[in-house]
C-alpha positions, 0 to 999 in steps of 0.5 A: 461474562459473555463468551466471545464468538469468533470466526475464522477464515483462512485466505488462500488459493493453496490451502482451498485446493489442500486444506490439510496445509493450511497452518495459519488458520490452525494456529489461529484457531489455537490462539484465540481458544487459548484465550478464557472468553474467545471461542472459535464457533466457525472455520473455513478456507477460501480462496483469494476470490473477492467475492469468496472472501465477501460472502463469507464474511458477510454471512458471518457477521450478518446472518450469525452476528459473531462477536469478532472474524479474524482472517489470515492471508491475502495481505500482502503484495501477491497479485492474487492478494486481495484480503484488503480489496475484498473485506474493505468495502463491506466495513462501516467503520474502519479502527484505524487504531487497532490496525496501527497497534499490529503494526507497530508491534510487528515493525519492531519485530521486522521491516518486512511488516511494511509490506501488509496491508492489512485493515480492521473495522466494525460491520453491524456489530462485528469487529472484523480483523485482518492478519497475515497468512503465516503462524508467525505473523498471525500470533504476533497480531493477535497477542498485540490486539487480544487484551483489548478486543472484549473492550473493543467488542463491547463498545461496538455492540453499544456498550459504554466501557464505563468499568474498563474506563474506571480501571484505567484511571485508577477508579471511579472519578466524580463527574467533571474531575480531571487528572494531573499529568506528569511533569517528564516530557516526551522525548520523541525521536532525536536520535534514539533509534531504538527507546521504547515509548511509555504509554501510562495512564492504560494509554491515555496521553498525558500532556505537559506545561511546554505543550501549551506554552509554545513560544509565538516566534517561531524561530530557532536559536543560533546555531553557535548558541551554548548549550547553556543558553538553550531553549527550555520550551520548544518555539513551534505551536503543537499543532493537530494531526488533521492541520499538520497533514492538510499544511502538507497538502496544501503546500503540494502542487503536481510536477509538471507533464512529460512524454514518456516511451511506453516501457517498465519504466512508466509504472507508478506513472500518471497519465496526463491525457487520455490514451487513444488506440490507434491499432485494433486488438486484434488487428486481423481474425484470429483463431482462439485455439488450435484445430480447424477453421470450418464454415459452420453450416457445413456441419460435422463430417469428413472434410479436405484440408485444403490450407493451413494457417500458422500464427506468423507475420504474412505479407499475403492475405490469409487462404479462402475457404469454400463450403465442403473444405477446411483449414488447420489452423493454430492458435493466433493464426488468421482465420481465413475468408470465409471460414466461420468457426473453428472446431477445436483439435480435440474434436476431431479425428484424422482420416487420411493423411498424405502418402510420406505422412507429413501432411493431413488430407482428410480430417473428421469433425466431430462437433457443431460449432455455432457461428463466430465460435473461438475466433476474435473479430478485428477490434473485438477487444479494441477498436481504432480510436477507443479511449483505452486509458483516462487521464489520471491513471496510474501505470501500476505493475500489476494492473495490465496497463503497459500491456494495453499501450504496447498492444495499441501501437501507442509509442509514447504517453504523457503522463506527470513526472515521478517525483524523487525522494531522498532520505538522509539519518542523521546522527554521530551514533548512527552507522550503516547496517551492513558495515560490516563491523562489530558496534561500539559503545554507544553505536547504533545500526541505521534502519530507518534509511532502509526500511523508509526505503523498502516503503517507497520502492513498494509504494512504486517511487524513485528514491535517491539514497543520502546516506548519513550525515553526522552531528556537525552543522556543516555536514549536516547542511552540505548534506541536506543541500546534496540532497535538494539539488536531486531530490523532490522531497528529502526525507530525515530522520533524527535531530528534530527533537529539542537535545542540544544536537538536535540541529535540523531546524535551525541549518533550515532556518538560517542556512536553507532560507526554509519555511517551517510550517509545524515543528511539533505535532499533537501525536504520539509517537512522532510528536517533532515530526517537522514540515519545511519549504526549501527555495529551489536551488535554482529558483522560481520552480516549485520549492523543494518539500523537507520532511524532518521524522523523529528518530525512532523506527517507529516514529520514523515509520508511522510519520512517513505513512502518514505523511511523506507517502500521500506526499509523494503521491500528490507531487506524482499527480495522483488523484486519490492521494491519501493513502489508501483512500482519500479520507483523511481518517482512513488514512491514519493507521493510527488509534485516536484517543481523545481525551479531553481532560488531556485537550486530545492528543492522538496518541498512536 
């Protein structure tokens, strides 16, 4: 049995100053050795430097051919977190599957998992992991991935799984035999927000009679119809991942243009027209640092300081320097005519001051500075009618961009208007989190609202909170109407499955006047995740986009990933709106599996 090589990299600005408090990449090393086939063969800290993080990664895995790296920190939000940034370009293929597995294990665990980033894929033959920076994290990552990764590994390095593949299906099968799938349906979602999914079968999907039996009118029953009469088969076609998304993008044209003052609220913004400096950065010769402006063919030695330039708004044009003479000068101050250079505080020496002592007569300098030295020349960072920023960028939080209009005497922007979203749970069992009150029987707290919202405010989205609407046809369409007259986007989640309180689609249908376009999709779990079209509420204007999420956390979650956020970012105007890249199988943080004896489900 071939012993598994492994690496592991700590990412982190703190522990590559102390390594001593390092603690994630201990613990890592901890768990992996615990395991009978890993062995840690190489360890290092480094840190939150792209090209740091790259070369090491690369060494890694060309040079010494490790079977798996592992790397704990720089996932998250930071501004210096840039694990994703850095280890994303060197892969080959991205394993958006295991990617999903972590996550799906560590969003049951805490809402907060949300906020990582993290990424997995394969270069060369060396599968390369990405955890969080924390122990806790780091074990509850690794033991969701680490039965699997020999299998992993083994195919990555051109292996056939064959055994593995035996194992899973109960022992070898002669070629072109099939099996049978069990007859119990998948009940994703409604408003289950806490049952577990069963994947049998060591995670091949299982495929049912009402899968492929799909009725071809797509309209649901009435809302009045007794449960007795209800539909046995659901009447929306189960529809591939990729042809669910592409229906949602399809149906997405960017909001319109609006003028925006340049302020904290144009983040997540996207610019419409190219932004054009009307201001130079700087706008006057400006000292890089505290000392002394000098001219710089006059040399070290002892001069008059006949000026003094101090960083302030000034009516009068800046003092003029004449050879033999010198200006003290401060950070940001005008650099005064003539004068060619300044000579840094440290390199100087006072030899006379004033009788009082309040004032520098004499000063030796005592460095050669070289013509132009710590002063920024008029435009030197911008010049008049430089284009700063393109059309279709983003105003990010953490990219400068506000800055940079603020500093270039632009007032206003034109940029798309930033959609809103709302989200509404559903359901007579569902309550608020933080009520207060001890749960009933049957009761259950309501997390999706505020994880989905966690997700957007991350995402840089504005978002209108619906609250929750019970199991009654009427609150249920007051409530989704409420919501359509705010919002871009509603977001649901519960009711969308086919239990005989499952109402979303039919008050869709036959109160809203919407079009669905899928109902089901061939994914697990999210299998009912629904797309509809809603008239505006006040006509010929864009229709309103009506997202019905399974009730499921992690239903709920996965489908608003893969869905609702490149959405969001489409209608906002982003260019690149797939997230995080625009292909759609880089988007997926789910694990495919296709099988084809089971006529390829994703299963996630």
């Amino acid at each position: 049995m071939t012993t598994l090589r492994v690496g592991v990299l700590t990412i982190s600005d703190t522990a590559s100053l102390d390594p001593v408090s390092d603690t994630s990449g201990p613990s890592l090393c901890r768990l992996v050795e615990a395991e009978p086939r890993y062995k840690v063969e190489t360890t290092a800290i480094v840190a939150d430097d792209i090209k740091a993080i790259q070369k090491t990664v690369t060494h890694w895995c060309d040079d010494l051919d490790l079977h798996l790296v592992l790397t704990t920190g720089g996932t998250g939000f930071g501004v210096r977190d840039c694990t994703p940034e850095a280890i994303l370009p060197l892969l080959e293929r991205q394993t958006p599957g295991i990617s999903h597995l972590i996550f799906a294990k560590s969003i049951q665990i805490t809402p907060f998992a949300a906020l990582s980033r993290a990424i997995s894929g394969i270069r060369g033959q060396t599968l390369v992991l990405t955890f969080p920076g924390s122990p806790k994290a780091v074990k509850e990552n690794f033991e969701a991935v680490a039965k699997m990764l020999p299998h992993a590994i083994d195919l990555a390095r051109g292996g056939t799984g064959k055994k593995v593949h035996e194992k899973m299906q109960g022992g070898a099968r002669p070629s072109g035999a099939t099996t049978t799938a069990p007859a119990s349906e998948e009940k994703d979602g409604s408003h289950n927000h806490h049952h577990g999914h069963g994947h049998g079968h060591g995670g091949h999907t299982c495929f049912h009679h009402s899968d492929r039996e799909a009725r071809s009118d797509p309209v649901s029953l009435g809302l009045g119809t007794p449960v007795s009469r209800r539909l046995r088969k659901s009447p929306y076609p189960l529809i591939a991942m990729d042809q669910a998304l592409a229906s949602v993008m399809d149906k997405i044209t960017p909001l319109s243009s609006v003028e925006r003052p340049v302020n904290e609220a144009l983040i997540g913004s996207v610019l419409d027209e190219d932004v054009i400096a009307v201001e130079a950065v700087p706008g006057y010769r400006a000292a890089i640092l505290d000392g002394y402006a000098v001219i710089d063919t006059d040399g070290p030695g002892e001069y008059p300081v006949t000026a003094v330039s101090i960083a302030t708004a000034s009516d009068g044009t800046p003092a003029k320097l004449l050879p033999g003479q010198i200006a003290r000068i401060t950070t940001g101050g005008a650099v005064p005519e003539g004068a060619t250079a300044v000579v840094m505080v440290e390199d100087t020496l006072l030899v006379k001051s004033s009788d009082d002592g309040t004032k520098e007569e004499v000063v030796e300098i005592r460095a050669k500075v070289r013509n132009g030295e710590a002063i920024r020349e008029i435009g030197s960072d911008v010049k008049i009618g430089q284009t700063v920023l393109k059309k279709g960028q983003v105003i990010s939080a953490v990219g400068g961009e506000i800055g940079v209009l603020a500093s270039i005497g632009v007032g206003k922007v034109v940029v798309k208007q930033r959609p809103v979203v709302g989200f509404l749970s559903t359901g007579n069992e569902v309550v608020n989190h933080d009520n207060g009150q001890s749960l009933k029987m049957g009761q259950i707290r309501d997390s999706n609202r505020p994880t989905l919202i966690a997700a957007t405010k991350a995402a840089g989205f504005d978002y209108l909170d619906l609250g929750i609407a019970p199991d009654s046809p009427e609150d249920l369409e007051a409530a989704m109407k409420n919501g359509m007259d705010k919002c871009d986007i509603v977001v649901t989640t519960g009711g969308v499955s086919m239990g005989e309180m499952d109402l979303l689609k039919p008050i869709l249908e036959q109160k809203l006047g919407a079009t669905i376009h899928f109902g089901r999709i061939m994914m697990k779990p999210g299998k009912p995740t629904t797309f509809a079209t809603v008239p505006h509420p006040k006509g010929g204007q864009q229709p309103r986009l009506m997202f019905g999420l399974p009730g499921n956390p992690v239903s709920a979650t996965v489908t608003f990933h893969l869905f609702v956020l490149p959405a969001l970012r489409k209608l906002a105007g982003y260019e690149k709106y797939m997230w995080p890249s625009s292909r759609p199988r880089s988007l997926m943080i789910s694990a495919w599996t296709r099988d084809q004896s089971t006529s390829g489900r994703s299963s996630l």
